[in-house]
N, C-alpha and C positions, 0 to 999 in steps of 0.2 A: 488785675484780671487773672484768674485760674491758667495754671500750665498744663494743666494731667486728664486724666480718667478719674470718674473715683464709680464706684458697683452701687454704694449703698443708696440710690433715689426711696426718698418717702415713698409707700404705695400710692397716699391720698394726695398727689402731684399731679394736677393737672393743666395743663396751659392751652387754649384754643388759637392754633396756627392760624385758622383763617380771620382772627382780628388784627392780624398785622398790617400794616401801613403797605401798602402796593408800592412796586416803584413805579406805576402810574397816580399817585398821588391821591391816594384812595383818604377818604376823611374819618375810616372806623380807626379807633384807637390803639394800637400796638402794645405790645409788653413793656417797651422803653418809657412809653406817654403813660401810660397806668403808673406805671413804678414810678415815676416824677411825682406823681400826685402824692404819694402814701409819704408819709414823714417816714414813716419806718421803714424804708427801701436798706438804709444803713445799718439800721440793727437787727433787717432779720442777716445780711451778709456776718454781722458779728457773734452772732447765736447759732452758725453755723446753716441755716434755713437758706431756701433759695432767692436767689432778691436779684436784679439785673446790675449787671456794672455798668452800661453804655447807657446813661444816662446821664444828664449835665454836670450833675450835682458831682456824679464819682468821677468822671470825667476830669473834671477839675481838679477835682484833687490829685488824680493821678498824673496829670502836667503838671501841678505845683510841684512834686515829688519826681518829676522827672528832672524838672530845672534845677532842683537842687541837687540832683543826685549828677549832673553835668557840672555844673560849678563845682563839688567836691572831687567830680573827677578828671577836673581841668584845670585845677587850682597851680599844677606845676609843684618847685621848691620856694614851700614856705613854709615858715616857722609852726610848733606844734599849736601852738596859739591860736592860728591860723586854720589849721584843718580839725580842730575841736569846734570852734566856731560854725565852718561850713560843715561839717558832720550833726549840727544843732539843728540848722536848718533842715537837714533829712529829714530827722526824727520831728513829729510833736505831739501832742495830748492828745485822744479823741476829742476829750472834755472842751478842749478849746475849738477845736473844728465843729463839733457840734452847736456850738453857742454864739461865734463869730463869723463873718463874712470871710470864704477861704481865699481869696485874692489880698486880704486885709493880712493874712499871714504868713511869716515867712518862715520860721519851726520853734523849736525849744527855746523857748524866754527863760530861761533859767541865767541868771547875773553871772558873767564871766569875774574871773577872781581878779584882784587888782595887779595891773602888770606892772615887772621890775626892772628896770634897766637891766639887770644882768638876765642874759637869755637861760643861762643855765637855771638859776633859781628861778624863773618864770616858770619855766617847763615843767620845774620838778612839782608843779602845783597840780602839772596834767597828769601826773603817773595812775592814777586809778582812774585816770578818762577809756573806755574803751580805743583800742589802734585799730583802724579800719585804715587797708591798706587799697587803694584805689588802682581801677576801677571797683565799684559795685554798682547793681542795678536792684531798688527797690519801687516795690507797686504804689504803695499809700505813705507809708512812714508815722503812718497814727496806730500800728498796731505791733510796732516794732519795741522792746524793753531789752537792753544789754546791762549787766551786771557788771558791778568793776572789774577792771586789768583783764577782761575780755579781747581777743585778737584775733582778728577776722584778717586773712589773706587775701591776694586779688582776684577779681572775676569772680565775689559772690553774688548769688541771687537768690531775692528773698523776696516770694508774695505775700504778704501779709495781708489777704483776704481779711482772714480772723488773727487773734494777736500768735505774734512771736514771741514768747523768751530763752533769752542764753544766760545762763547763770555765771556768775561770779568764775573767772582765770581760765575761764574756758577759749581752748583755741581750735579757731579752722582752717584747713587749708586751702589751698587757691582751689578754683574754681569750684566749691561747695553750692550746690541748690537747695534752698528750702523753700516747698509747696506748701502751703496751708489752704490754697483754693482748687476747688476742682470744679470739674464740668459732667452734667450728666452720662450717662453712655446708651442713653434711649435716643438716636438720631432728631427723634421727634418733637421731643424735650427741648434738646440740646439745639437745635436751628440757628446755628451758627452766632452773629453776636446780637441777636435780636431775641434768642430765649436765655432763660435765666444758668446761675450760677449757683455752688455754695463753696463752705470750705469748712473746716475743721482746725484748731489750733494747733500748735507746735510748741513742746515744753522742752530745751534742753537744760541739764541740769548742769551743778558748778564744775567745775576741777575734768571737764569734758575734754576729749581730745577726738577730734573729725578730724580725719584724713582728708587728701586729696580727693576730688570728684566724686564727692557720696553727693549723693541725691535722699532728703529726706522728703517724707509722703506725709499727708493730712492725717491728722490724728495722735503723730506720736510723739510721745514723751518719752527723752532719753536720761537715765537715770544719773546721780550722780557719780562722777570719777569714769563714765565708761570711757571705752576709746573705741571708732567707730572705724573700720582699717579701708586705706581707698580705695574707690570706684565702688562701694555697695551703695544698695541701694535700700533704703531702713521704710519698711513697710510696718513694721510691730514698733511695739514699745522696747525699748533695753534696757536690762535690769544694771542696776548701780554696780558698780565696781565690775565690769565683764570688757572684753573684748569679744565682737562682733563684727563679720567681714561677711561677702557676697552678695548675689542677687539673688532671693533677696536674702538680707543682711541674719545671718543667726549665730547663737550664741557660740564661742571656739572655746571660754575657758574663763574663770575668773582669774581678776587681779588681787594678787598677792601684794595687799597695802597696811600701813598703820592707820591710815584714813577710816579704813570701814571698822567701824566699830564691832560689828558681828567678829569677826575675823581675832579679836582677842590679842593685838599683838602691842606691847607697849613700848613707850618711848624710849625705853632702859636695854627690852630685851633685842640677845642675838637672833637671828632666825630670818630664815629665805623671807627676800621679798621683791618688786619686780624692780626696785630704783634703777637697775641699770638693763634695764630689756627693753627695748621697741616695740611697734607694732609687725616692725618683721620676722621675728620670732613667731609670736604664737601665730599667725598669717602661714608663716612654711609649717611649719607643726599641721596645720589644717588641710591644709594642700597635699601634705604627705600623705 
């Protein structure tokens, strides 16, 4: 379900408030009973269009994904084995949720690899498993895509209304939100959980580094290599190879990397670049 605001409603948005269900048990049809009917309740939420969550259908899924998001954060000390597995269960296909009964499912059927008596060598088979360090709290878990050696700190929260991705070694820090869903800001619209919703996707790219308590917003895609400094709040998109801080979040300075290609700088050559600078730097730089 949507956490935020978002400004941009369709103009041609219209819902008629007075066909809601009474809570004296009125038999006209509500926006929840309509949206049950339409197959497509789910993919207009995915195309970003407004479609209701409190309906049975999302409903369910969203308790599917809550019980797994409880088990993965209740699991205690267990092997890595162990929490790849219930982190499986998190995530799963739409394609399958679209296609199969959601109580029938329980996440990602992808074949776990064959375990070794020795724990060490077992593990060493999860090293490009994404590390998601518990708690986290996700909405669906059908719209959620992590790239390898991804690491996710604790107390993340991720609505995946519409889909997430996090690219490849990219890491966040504790308590990171990402919104992909929002809610109208026409009160009239909006009528609490009885009108509808929508959201917009969320790109981040590889070799990312998010700060502690950034809150990202619907719509943006974060470019590769940036670093995102904590507590902003990233309303825009950010360009690859930058650091980026505040509310909201703008650009402080590019990264001085061999990564970026533009940047010209080779594997041989001497010359400034940021391997040994923080986010605390250019952060006081900014602030100065």
């Amino acid at each position: 379900m949507a956490d935020i605001a978002y400004e941009n409603v369709p103009d041609e948005v219209s819902v008629h408030m007075d066909d809601r269900e009474s809570s004296m048990g009125s038999k006209k049809e509500g926006p929840r009973r309509r949206a049950e009917k339409k197959s497509d309740n789910k993919q207009k939420a995915l195309n970003g269009e407004l479609y209701y969550a409190f309906t049975p259908e999302l409903m369910r899924e969203r308790t599917r994904c809550s019980h797994a998001c409880h088990r993965f954060n209740t699991a205690g000390a267990v092997n890595r084995r162990r929490l790849v597995e219930l982190w499986r269960d998190v995530i799963i296909s739409i394609d399958i949720l679209m296609n199969v009964s959601v109580d029938s499912i329980l996440g990602d059927t992808t074949p776990m690899p064959p375990e070794y008596a020795d724990q060490t060598l077992d593990e060493a088979q999860f090293d490009d498993e994404p590390w998601i360090e518990p708690p986290i709290h996700v909405d669906y878990g059908t719209n959620v895509s992590l790239g390898p050696d991804v690491y996710i700190n604790f107390n993340c929260v991720i609505i995946d209304t519409c889909q997430v991705t996090i690219g490849a070694r990219t890491l966040l820090g504790p308590n990171v939100s990402i919104y992909s869903g929002t809610h109208p800001v026409d009160p009239a619209i909006r009528s609490g959980t009885a009108g509808p919703e929508m959201g917009k996707e969320i790109h981040i790219g590889e070799d990312c580094w998010i700060g502690g308590n950034v809150v990202i917003l619907p719509g943006v895609r974060v470019g590769k290599g940036a670093t995102v400094g904590a507590g902003s709040v990233v309303t825009k998109d950010v360009a690859a190879f930058t650091v980026v801080a505040g509310n909201p979040a703008k650009m402080i300075r590019k990264i001085i990397t061999k990564m970026d290609p533009e940047q010209n700088i080779g594997d041989n050559e001497e010359g400034p670049t940021d391997a040994h600078v923080g986010a605390a730097e250019p952060m006081a730089d900014a602030a100065a």
